[in-house]
MARDO-207725 format. One record per atom (N, C-alpha, C): y, z, x. Coordinates in pm, whole numbers, plus 50000, padded with zeros to 5 digits. Atoms other than C-alpha are relative to their C-alpha. Layout:
residues N
YZX;...
END
This chain:
residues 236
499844985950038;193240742651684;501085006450086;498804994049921;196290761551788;499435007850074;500694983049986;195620790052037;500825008749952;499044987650067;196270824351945;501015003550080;499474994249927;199060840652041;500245013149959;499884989250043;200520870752064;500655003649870;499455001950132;202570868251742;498594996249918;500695001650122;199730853851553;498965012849998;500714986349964;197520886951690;501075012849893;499594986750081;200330909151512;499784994049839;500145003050133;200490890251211;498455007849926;501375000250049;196610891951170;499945016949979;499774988850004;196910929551206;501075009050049;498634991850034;199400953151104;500525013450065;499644992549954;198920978551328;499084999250149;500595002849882;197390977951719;498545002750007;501734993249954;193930978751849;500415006050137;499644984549816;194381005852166;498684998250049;501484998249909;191670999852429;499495005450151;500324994449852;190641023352676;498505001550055;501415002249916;187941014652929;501195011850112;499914986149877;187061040453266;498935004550046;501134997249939;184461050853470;499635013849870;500704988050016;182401084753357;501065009950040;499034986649989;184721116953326;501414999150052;498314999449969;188231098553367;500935005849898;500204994850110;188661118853059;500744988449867;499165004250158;188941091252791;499375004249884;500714995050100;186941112452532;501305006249920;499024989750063;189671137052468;500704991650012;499155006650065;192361115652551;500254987749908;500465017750167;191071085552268;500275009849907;500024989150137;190941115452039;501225007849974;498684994050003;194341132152102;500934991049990;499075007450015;195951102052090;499614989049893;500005005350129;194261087151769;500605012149923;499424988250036;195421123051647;501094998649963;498364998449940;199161120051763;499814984349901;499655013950042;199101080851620;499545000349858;500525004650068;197401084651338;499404990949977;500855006649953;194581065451426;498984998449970;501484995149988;191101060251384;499345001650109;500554998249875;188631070551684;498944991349992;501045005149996;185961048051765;499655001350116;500744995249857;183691062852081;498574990950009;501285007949947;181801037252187;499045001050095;500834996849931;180271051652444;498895011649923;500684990350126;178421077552171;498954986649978;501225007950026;176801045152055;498844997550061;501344997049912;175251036952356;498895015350028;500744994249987;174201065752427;498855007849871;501024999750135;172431068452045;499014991950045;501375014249960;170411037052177;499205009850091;501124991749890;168921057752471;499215010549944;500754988350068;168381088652222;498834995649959;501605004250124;166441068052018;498894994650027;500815004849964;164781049852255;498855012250028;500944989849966;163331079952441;499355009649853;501114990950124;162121095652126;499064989549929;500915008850025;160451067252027;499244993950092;500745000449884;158701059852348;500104981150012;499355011749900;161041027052448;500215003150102;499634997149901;161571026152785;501394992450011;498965004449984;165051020052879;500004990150115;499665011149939;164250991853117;499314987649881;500535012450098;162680968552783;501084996449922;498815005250050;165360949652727;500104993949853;500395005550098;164000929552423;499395008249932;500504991350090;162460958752272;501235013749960;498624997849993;165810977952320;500834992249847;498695005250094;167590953152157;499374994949820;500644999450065;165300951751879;500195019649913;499664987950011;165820989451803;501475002249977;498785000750029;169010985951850;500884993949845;500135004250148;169470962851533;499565003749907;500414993750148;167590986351315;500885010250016;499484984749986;169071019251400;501744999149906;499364996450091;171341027751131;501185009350115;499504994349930;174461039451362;501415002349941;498904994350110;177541060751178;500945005050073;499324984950010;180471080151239;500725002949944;499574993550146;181511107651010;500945013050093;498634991449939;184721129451127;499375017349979;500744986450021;183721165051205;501805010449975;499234991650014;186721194651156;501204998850067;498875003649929;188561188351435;500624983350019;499485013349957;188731154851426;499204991950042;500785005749872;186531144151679;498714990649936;500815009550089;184151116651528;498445003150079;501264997249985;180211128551479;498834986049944;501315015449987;177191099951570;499035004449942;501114999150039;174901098451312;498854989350004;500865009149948;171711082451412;499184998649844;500965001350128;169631069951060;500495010249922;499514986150051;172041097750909;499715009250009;500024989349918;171181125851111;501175004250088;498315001449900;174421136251318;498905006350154;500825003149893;172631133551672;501615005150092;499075004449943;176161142851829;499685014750136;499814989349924;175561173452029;498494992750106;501115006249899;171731151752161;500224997150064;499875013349924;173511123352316;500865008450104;499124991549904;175811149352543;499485005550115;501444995149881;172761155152808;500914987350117;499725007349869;173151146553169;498584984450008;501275015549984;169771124653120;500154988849891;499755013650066;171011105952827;501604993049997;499515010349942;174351095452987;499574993050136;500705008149898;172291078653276;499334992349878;500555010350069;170311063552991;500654990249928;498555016150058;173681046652843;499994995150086;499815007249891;173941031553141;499154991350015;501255007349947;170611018853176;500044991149815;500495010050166;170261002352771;501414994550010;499195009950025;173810992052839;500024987450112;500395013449887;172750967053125;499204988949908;500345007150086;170920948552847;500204991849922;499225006250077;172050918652699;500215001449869;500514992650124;170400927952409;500265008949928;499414992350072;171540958452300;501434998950014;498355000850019;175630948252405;499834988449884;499495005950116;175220920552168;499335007349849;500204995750163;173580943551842;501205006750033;499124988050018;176140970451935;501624991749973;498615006649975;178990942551991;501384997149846;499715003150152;179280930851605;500555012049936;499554990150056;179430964651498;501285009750084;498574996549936;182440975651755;501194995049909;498905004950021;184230949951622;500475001649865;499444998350175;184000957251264;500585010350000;499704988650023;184840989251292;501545002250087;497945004649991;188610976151478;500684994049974;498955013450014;189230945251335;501245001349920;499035001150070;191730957551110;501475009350118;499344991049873;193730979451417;499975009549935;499484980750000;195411014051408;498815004650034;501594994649914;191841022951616;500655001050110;500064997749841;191671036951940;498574997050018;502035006049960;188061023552104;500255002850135;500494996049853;187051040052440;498554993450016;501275007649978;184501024752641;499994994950177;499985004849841;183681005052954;500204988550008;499305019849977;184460966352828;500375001949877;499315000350159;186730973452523;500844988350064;499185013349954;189220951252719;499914991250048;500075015149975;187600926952825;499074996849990;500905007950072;184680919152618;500525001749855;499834995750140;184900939052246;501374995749994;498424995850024;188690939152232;500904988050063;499195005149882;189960911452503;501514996149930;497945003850075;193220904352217;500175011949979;499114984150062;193880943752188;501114998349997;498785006549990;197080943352164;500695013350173;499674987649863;197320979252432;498545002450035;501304998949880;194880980252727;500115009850088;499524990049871;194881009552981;498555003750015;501125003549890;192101015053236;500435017550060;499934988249933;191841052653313;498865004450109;501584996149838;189921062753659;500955016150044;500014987049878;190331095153891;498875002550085;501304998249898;188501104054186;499015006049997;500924996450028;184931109354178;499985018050004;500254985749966;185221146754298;500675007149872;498694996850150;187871152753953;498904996949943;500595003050151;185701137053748;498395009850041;501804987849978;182351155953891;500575016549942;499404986350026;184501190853802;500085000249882;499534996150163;185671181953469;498644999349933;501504996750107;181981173353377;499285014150001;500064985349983;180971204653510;500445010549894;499064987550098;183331225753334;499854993049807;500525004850147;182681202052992;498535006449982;501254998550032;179101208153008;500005018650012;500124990349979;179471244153069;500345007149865;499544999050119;181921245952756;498935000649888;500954997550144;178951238852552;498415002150066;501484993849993;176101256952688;499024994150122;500995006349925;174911238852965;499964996850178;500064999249832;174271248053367;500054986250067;499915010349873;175351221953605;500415001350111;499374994949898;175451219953908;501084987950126;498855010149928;178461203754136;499514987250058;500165011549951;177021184854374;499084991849968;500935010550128;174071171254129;500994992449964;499545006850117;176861160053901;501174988150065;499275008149934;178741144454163;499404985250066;500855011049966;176011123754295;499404990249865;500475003550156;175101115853909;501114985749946;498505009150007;178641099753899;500294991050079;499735010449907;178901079254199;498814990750004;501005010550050;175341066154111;500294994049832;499855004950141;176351057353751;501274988450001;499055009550001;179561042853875;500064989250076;500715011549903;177521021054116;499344987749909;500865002950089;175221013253844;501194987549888;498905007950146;178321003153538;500484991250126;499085011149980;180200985353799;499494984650066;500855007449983;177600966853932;498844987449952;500975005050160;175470952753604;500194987249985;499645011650055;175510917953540;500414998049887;499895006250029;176180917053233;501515011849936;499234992750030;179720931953117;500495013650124;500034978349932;180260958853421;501505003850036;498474986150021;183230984553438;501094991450091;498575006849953;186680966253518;500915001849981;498724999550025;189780967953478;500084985549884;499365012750009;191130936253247;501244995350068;499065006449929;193540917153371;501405004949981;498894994950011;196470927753194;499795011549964;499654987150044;195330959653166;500905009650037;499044991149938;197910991953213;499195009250071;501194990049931;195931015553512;500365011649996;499864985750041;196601051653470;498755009550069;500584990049888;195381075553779;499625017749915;499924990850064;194561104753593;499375015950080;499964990749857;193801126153917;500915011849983;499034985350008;196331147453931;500895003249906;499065000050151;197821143253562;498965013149941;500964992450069;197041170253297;499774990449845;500265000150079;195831161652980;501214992049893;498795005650066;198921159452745;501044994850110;499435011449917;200521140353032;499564986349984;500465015950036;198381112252967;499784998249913;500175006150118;198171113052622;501524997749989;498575005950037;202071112652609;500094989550068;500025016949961;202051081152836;499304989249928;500885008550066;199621062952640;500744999349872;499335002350158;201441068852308;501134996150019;499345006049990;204241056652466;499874982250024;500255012849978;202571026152550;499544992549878;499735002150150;201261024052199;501124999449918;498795005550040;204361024852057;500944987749991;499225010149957;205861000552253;498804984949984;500895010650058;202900978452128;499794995749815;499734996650139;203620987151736;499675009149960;500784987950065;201831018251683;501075006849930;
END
């Protein structure tokens, strides 16, 4: 069998898979979404999924350390997304849009915890991939590049320092209704990014050839114009 290469990767698809992995609040939410926007793209927020698994667990009275009952749940749960006004792609759980649930400070700690599970990365894994195999997707996440995605054809790895990313959650969560407080959300973050990078099975990395992108002291459309330059220069 030949291996693949990069030529036979474009052939197979006609337009890029874009994969951005990153700790918690290196902001790849907005910038996956401003720069499937700008590319004409599709968005796929994989971190939304997980955190549907945790919704559903806790309302159904799974505990997020039952790994085999997890991943069992995981395989039924009917998991969607349907484009809301702006753009921004809404998680419907069993066709309910669940997208404003999964946005809690207690159910991103619970992505964290159902994504340590072998179990639920391989139900959720199949359905990542269907939903990029053809490219022109952007897929945010924490192993797009080097589990879901490892032939993307563009990889970039966005981080900033914990104290940045404790502010912007802050000020996100505030945006939609919801008191936090600093140094909670800071300790929330350096335990979560203990937690993802730590995990046996899949935990938060860089890939190898990924592009790293400090997003510290960048604004916003600073790093989406770098990234679409890097898309570009990948076929986008």
């Amino acid at each position: 069998m030949t291996p693949r290469t990069s030529s036979t990767r474009n052939a197979r698809r006609a337009r890029p898979v874009i994969a951005i992995d990153g700790p918690a609040g290196a902001g790849k939410s907005t910038v996956a979404l401003q720069l499937a926007q700008r590319l004409g793209f599709v968005l796929v927020d994989t971190g939304a999924l997980y955190r549907g698994v945790a919704l559903a667990a806790r309302e159904r009275g799974v505990a997020w350390t039952e790994g085999a009952l997890l991943g069992e749940l995981t395989a039924a749960l009917n998991l969607q997304f349907t484009p809301s006004p702006s753009g921004a792609p809404r998680l419907l759980i069993d066709g309910v849009d669940r997208s404003n649930d999964i946005r809690t400070p207690e159910i991103s700690m619970g992505a964290s915890d159902v994504s340590k599970h072998p179990e639920v990365r391989a139900a959720l894994l199949d359905l990542q991939r269907r939903l990029g195999k053809d490219g022109g997707v952007v897929l945010e996440g924490r192993d797009i590049g080097t589990v879901v995605f490892p032939d993307a054809e563009a990889k970039v790895f966005l981080t900033a320092s914990a104290e940045i990313r404790a502010r912007r959650r802050v000020l996100d969560l505030a945006a939609r209704g919801i008191s936090a407080d600093y140094d909670t959300t800071l300790a929330e973050i350096q335990a979560r990014d203990a937690q993802d990078q730590g995990r046996a099975v899949a935990p938060l990395r860089p890939a190898e050839d990924a592009i790293m992108v400090d997003t510290t002291m960048m604004d916003i459309n600073h790093v989406v114009s770098q990234l679409a330059e890097i898309a570009r220069g990948k076929g986008a």
